[in-house]
N, C-alpha and C positions, 0 to 999 in steps of 0.2 A: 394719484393715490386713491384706492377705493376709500368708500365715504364710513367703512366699520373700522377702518385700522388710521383714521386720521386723529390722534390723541383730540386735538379740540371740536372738533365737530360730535365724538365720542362721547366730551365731556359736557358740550349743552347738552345733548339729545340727555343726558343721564340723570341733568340739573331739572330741565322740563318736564321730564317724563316723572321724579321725585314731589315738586311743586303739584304737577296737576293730581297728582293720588293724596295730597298730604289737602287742597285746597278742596277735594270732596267727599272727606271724613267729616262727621260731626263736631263740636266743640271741643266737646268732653273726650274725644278718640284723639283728639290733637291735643290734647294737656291745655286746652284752656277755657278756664273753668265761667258756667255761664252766673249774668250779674246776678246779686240777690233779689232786685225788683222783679228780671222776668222769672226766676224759679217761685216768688212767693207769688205771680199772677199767674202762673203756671199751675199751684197749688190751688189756689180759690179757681181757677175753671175747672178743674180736674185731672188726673193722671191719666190722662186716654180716653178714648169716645165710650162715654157713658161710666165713666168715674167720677164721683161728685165726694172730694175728701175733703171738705168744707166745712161738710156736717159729722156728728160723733158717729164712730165707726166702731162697729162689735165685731171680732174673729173669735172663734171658736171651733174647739174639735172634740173627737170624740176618742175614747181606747187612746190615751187616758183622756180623760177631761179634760178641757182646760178653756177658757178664754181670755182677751185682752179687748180692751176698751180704750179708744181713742176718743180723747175729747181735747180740745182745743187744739186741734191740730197739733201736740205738742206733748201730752200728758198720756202717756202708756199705763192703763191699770191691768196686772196680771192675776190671775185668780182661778184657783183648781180645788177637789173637792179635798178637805182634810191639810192644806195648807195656808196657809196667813198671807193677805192680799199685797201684793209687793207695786208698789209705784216707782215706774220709771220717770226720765224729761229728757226731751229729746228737742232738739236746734230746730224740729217741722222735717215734711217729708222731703226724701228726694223724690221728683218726679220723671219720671218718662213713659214715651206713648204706652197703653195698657198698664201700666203698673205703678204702684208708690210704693217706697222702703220708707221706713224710720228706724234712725238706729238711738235707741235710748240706752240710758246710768241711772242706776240707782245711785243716792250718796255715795254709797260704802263701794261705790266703782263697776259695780255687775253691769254687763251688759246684756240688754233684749234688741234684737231687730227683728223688726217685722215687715214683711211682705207682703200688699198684697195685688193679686194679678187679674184684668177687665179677663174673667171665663168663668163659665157658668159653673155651677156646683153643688155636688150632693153630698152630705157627710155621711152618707152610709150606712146609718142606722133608720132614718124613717125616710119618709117621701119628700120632704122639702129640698127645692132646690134655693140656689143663693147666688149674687151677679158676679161674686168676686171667688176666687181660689185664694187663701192664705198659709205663709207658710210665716214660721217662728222661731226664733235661736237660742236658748239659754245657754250658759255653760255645761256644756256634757249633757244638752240634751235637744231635739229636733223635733219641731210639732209640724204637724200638716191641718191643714181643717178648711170651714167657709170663712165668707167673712160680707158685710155689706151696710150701710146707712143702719147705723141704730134703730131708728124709726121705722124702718120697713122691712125689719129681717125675719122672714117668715114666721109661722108660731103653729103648731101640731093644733086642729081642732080640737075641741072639748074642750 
């Protein structure tokens, strides 16, 4: 009997060929989820070469306004021009290569996630560039902007 039409011979090749794709996905592609120690030492080295989310983190855009501020790895403060400064908390970031998410609640349940991605960035209104790209979620509403280390986030001379 040829070796395509023999039911068992059929049914390993179908079992190995299954294993070997499922054994060269990542964790998280396979449903299972990685421990808290390495995602929170995952966290304090950084989200990808040359991400350091360790320290307080500003994102900001521009048309309309707005920024968020990361401190404690953990505390989302959002803030735009003619609105009331709203604080999220969020569990800390998820990380992966290039990029960290947080998805933060307000008490009263709102949610903010924020993104932000290792690519270089200019927010389009003046010459500063910035290390990170960030993007933002409120309800009913989508922000784009930079974003990088508090401490070293460019500043327009004068």
């Amino acid at each position: 009997m040829h070796q395509w039409t023999d039911p068992l011979r059929f049914g390993l090749l179908l079992a190995g060929a299954t294993l070997a794709l499922v054994a060269c996905q990542p964790p998280e592609a396979a449903g299972v989820a990685p421990d808290s120690q390495a995602a929170t030492d995952a966290s304090q080295a950084g989200a990808g070469a040359g991400m350091d989310i360790s320290q307080p983190i500003m994102a900001r855009g521009t048309e309309p306004f707005w920024a968020i501020r990361v401190t404690d790895g953990r505390i989302l403060t959002y803030s735009a021009p003619g609105e009331t400064d709203r604080v999220y908390r969020a569990e800390g970031a998820t990380v992966a290569p290039g990029r960290a998410t947080w998805v933060a609640h307000e008490p009263g349940g709102e949610q903010l996630t924020l993104t932000v991605y290792a690519s270089d960035c200019s927010d389009g209104m003046s010459d500063l560039n910035y290390p990170w790209v960030a993007e933002a979620a409120l309800p009913n509403r989508r922000l784009h902007g930079c974003a990088g280390k508090e401490a070293e986030m460019p500043r327009e001379a004068g």
